[in-house]
N, C-alpha and C positions, 0 to 999 in steps of 0.2 A: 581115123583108122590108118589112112597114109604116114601121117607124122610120126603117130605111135611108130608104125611097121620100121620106118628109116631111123626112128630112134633107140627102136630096140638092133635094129641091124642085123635081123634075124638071121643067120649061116651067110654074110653077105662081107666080102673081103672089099676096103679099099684103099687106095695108098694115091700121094700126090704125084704127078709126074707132070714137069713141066708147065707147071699151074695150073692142071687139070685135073678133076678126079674119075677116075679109073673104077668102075663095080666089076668086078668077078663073081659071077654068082656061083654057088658048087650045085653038085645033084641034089643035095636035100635039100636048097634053095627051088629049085627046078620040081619037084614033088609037093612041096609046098604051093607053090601058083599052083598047078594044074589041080590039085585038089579044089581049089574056091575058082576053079572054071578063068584063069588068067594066064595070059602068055608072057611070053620074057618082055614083050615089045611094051607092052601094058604096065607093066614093073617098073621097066627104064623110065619111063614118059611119067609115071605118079612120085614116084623117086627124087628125079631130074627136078621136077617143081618142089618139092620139099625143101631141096639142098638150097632153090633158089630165092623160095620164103626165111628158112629161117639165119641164113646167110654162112660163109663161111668161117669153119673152125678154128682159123691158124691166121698168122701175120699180127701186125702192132693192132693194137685196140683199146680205145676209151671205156674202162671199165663203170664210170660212177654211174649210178642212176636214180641222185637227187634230186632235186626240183632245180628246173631252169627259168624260170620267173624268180626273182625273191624283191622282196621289199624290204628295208632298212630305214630305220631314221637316221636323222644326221647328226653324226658324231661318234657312229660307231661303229664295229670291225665289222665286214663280212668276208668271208670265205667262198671263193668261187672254185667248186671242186672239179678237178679235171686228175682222178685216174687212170692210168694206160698200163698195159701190158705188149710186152714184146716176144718176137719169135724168133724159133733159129735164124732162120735163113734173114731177120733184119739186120743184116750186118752192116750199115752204114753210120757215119755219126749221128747223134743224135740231137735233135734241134727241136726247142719250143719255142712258141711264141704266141704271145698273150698283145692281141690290139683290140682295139676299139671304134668300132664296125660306124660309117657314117647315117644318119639320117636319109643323107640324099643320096641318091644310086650316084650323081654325079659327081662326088668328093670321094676322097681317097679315106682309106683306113686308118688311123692310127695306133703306133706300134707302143706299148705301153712297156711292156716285159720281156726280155727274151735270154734264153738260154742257150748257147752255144762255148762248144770246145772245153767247155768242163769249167763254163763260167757265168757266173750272172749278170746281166747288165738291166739293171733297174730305173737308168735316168733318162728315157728316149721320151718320156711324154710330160714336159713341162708343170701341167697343173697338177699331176699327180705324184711328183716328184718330194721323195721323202717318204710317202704314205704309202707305197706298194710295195711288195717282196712275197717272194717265193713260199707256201708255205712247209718246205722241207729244203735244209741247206744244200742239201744231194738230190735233185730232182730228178736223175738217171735211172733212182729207186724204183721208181713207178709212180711216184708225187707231183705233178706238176700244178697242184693247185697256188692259187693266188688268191692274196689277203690284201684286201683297201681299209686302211685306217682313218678314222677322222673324216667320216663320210660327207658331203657336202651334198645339197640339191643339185648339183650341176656336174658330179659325178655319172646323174640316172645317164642308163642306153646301154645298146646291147656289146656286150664282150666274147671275142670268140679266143678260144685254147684251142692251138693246131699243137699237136705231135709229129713230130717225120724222122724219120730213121729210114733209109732206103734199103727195101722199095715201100715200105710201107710209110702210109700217111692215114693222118685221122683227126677232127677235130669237134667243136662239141663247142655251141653257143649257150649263153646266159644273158638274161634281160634282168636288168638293174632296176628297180626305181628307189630312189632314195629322199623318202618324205620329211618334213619337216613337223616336229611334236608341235603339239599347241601350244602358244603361252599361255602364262597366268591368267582366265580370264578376269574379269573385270565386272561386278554385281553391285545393281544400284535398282532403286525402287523410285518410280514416277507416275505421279496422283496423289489426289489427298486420300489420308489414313483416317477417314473419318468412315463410321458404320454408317453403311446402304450408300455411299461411293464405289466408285469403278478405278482400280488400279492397278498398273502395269510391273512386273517386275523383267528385268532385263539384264542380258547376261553376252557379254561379247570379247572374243579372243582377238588380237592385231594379229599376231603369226599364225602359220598350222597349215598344212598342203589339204587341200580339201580332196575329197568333201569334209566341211566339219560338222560333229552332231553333239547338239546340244541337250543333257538330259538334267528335269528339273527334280529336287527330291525334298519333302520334307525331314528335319534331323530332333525335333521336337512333340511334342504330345503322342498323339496314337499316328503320325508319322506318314499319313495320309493327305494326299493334295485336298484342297477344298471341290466339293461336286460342283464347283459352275467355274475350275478353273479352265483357261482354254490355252496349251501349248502350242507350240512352233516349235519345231526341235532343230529346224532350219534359220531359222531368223533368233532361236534363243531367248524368245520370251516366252514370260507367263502371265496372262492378263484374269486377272479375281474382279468378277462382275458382281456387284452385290455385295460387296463384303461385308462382314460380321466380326464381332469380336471374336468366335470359336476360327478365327484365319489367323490369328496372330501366332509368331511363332520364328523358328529361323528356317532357311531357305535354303538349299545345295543346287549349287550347277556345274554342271561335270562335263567339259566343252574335248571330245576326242573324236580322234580318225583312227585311220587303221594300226599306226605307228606308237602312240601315247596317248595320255588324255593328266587334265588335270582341271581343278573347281578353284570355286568359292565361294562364299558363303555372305548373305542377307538376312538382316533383320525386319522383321515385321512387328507391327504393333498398331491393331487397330482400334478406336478409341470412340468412345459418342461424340456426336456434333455440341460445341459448346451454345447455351444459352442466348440467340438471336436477338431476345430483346432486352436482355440485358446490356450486351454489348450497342445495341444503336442507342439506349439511353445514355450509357457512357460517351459515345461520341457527340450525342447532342449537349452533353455539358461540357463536353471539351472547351464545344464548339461558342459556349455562350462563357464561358473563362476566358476564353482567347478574345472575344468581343469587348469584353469588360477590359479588359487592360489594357487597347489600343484603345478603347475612349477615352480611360485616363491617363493615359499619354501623348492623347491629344492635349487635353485639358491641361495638362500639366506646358506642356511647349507653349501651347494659343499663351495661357497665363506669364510664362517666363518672357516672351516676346513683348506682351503689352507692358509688363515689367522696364522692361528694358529704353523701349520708345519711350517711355513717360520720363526715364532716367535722363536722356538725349534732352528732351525740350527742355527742362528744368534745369540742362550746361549751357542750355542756350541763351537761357531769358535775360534780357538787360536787364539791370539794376543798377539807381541812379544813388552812388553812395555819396558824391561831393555837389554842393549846392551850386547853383550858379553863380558866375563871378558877379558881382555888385558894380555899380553904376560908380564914376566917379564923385558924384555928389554925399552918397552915401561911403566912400573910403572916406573923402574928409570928414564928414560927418563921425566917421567911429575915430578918427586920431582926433577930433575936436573933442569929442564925448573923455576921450583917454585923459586929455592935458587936463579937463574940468576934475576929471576923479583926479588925477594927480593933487591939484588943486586943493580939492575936496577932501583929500587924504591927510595933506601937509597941517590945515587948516582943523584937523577933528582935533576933539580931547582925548587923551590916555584912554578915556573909558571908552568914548563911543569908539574909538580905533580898535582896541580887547574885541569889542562886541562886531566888528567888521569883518576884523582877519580872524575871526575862531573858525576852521575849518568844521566843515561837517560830515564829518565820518560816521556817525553813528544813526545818522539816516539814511531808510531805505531810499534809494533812489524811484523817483516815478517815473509812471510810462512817459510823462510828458519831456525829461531829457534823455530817454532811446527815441525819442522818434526824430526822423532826419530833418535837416535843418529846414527844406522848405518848407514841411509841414509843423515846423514850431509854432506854438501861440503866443500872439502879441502881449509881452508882459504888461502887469499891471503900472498905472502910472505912481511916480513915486508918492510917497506922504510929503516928503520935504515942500513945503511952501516957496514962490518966489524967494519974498526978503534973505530968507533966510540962505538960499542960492547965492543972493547978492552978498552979502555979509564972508561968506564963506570962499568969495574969490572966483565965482563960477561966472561964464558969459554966455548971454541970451547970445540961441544961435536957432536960426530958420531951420525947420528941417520938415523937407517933403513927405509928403504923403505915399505911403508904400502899401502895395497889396498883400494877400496873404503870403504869397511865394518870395516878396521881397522886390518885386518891380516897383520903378518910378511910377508915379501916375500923373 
C-alpha cells in the first residue's frame, strides 16, 4: 500500500534540491491521511523508506537486466551487455571500463577495455588482444557492451563494466565460464559376441569440461536397449549380461555437457557359440599331422647322416692296387724266362709263330685276369717237353719256390 501510495504520488509535489528530495504535501494531501486516521509525521517516515527501497529516479545508470552468469563454449562470441543511461546534471566526461576482476582479493584487476575522450583503447590486456571490442563504435550512445571473440577456456572469470560521468558512477559485474564441447567420442565393444556371454560396450571422449554425460541409444529394430542392460552414464558404458541374438544391432553414444554434445556409433552382432567338439577334434589331428612329419624328418636326416658316414669309410679304405716288389732271384728269373722266349721265339716255324702272336681279341676276358696280381693262380705247367726246350735253344735254369702271394720260400 506504501509503494503503491508514493507511486501514484497522490496530490504530493516534489522537486530535487541540492541532492535531496523535498515533499510538499497540499491540503487534499493533508485530508487524505487524516481520513485513514494518519498524520503528516506518519506519511514522511512510510514515504522516506519507499524512496529508499526502490532507489533514486535520476543520475547515470545501468539499464541492462540480462543474466549475469553466462556460459559459452570455446570458440565463440559472447556479448557481455552493459546499458546505461545519463542525466542532466552528469556533466563530466565520460569514461568506461571493461577489467577483469582477480580470483584473489590480493592481486590487482585487469583493465581489458576502456573508453575515454571519445576514444577506444582495446589493447591493455595481452591474451585477449585482438578478440575484444566495444559492441557499439559510439559507446557515448548508451552502449557500452563488450564482445569476446574466439573464446578460449582460460578466458572464464568475472568482468566488471564501470560507467563514470561525474558525478555519477555505476557498474555491473558478469561471471564467464567458457566450457570446452566434447570431442568425438570413441565407441568400441569388449567381450565375446557369443549368445549367453556377458559384454561390455564402451564409449569415451578425451576433451569436454565436465561434467560429462554419457547417453546410450539403440538406432536399429524396435530401438529399445535390451532389459538386462546396465548403464553408467558417467563412466559411459553399457554392459549386456546374457546376451542373445534379439541384442544384435547398432548402438549410439551421445557424450555431452552443458555447452555441446556429439556421438558415435557401434556395431553389434551377436551369434551362437561354435561347435566345442568339433573343433578339439580338429586340434587333435592337427596335432597327430604335426607328429607324423617331424618323425619323418627325423627319419629322413637319422637316414641322410648314416648315408653319409658309410660314404666317408668307403674314401677311406686302403686298397692294395700294385703287387709287391719281387725278390731279386725272381727279377733274374723273369729277364732269364724273357731271353729263353726270345729264344724260343727266333727258333719257332712260320706256323707255330702265326699260332703264338694271334692276338686274342675275340675273347671274353675271365675273372681270373681282373683279379690283382697277388691273388693270380699259379699257371699251368707247360706241354712243351724237356728235349724239346733243348733243341729249341732254351737253358735249364733253377727256380725257387714261391708262395701264393709271390714270396721266396
Amino acid at each position: 500500500m506504501l509503494r503503491e501510495t508514493a507511486e501514484r504520488r497522490v496530490n504530493t509535489k516534489h522537486h530535487m534540491s541540492g541532492g535531496k528530495v523535498v515533499f510538499i504535501p497540499t491540503p487534499v494531501t493533508k485530508l487524505w491521511f487524516k481520513s485513514r486516521g494518519m498524520d503528516l509525521r506518519t506519511y514522511c517516515l512510510c514515504l522516506f523508506n519507499v524512496i529508499l527501497l526502490a532507489g533514486p529516479a535520476c543520475g547515470l545508470q545501468i539499464t541492462s537486466t540480462g543474466p549475469t552468469s553466462i556460459e559459452k563454449a570455446s570458440g565463440e562470441t559472447v556479448k557481455l551487455d552493459c546499458q546505461f543511461t545519463l542525466a542532466a546534471e552528469d556533466s563530466g566526461p565520460l569514461d568506461i571500463e571493461w577489467s577483469l576482476q582477480p580470483s584473489d582479493n590480493q592481486k590487482e584487476e585487469k583493465v581489458v577495455i576502456v573508453y575515454s575522450g571519445d576514444r577506444a583503447f582495446e589493447h591493455y590486456y595481452e591474451p585477449l588482444k585482438g578478440r575484444v571490442h566495444f559492441n557499439s563504435p559510439d559507446p557515448k550512445n548508451g552502449d557500452a557492451s563488450m564482445n569476446i571473440m574466439g573464446l578460449k577456456a582460460t578466458d572464464t572469470g568475472t568482468y566488471q563494466c564501470k560507467v563514470k560521468k561525474v558525478p555519477g558512477i555505476s557498474s555491473r559485474k558478469f561471471l564467464l565460464t567458457v566450457m570446452v564441447r566434447p570431442s568425438k567420442p570413441r565407441c568400441y565393444a569388449e567381450g565375446q559376441t557369443h549368445a549367453g556371454k556377458d559384454m561390455v560396450l564402451r564409449c569415451s571422449s578425451v576433451e569436454g569440461t565436465q561434467p560429462l554425460q554419457y547417453i546410450w541409444e539403440r538406432t536399429t529394430g524396435n530401438k529399445l536397449l535390451p532389459p538386462l542392460a546396465v548403464l553408467d552414464p558417467v563412466g559411459g558404458t553399457m554392459s549386456l549380461r546374457n546376451a542373445t541374438e534379439t541384442a544384435s544391432g547398432t548402438y549410439k553414444c551421445i557424450a555431452k555437457n552443458r555447452v555441446g554434445a556429439e556421438e558415435c556409433s557401434v556395431e553389434v552382432n551377436i551369434t551362437q557359440p561354435p561347435n566345442t567338439a568339433g573343433v578339439i577334434a580338429g586340434v587333435i589331428i592337427c596335432i597327430l599331422l604335426v607328429l607324423i612329419l617331424l618323425a619323418l624328418l627325423l627319419f629322413c636326416c637319422c637316414r641322410a647322416r648314416n648315408k653319409k658316414k658309410y660314404e666317408k669309410e668307403i674314401a677311406y679304405e686302403i686298397r692294395e692296387d700294385v703287387p709287391p716288389p719281387k725278390s731279386r732271384v725272381s727279377t733274374a728269373r723273369s729277364f732269364t724266362s724273357v731271353g729263353s722266349q726270345r729264344s724260343s721265339l727266333g727258333s719257332m716255324s712260320p706256323s707255330n709263330l702265326h699260332e703264338y702272336t694271334k692276338p686274342q681279341y675275340d675273347k671274353i676276358p675271365s675273372e681270373e685276369y681282373e683279379r690283382p696280381p697277388s691273388h693270380a693262380p699259379i699257371p699251368p705247367p707247360s706241354r712243351m717237353a724237356g728235349p724239346n726246350l733243348s733243341r729249341m735253344g732254351a737253358i735249364p735254369v733253377m727256380v725257387p719256390a714261391q708262395n701264393r702271394d709271390g714270396s721266396i720260400v
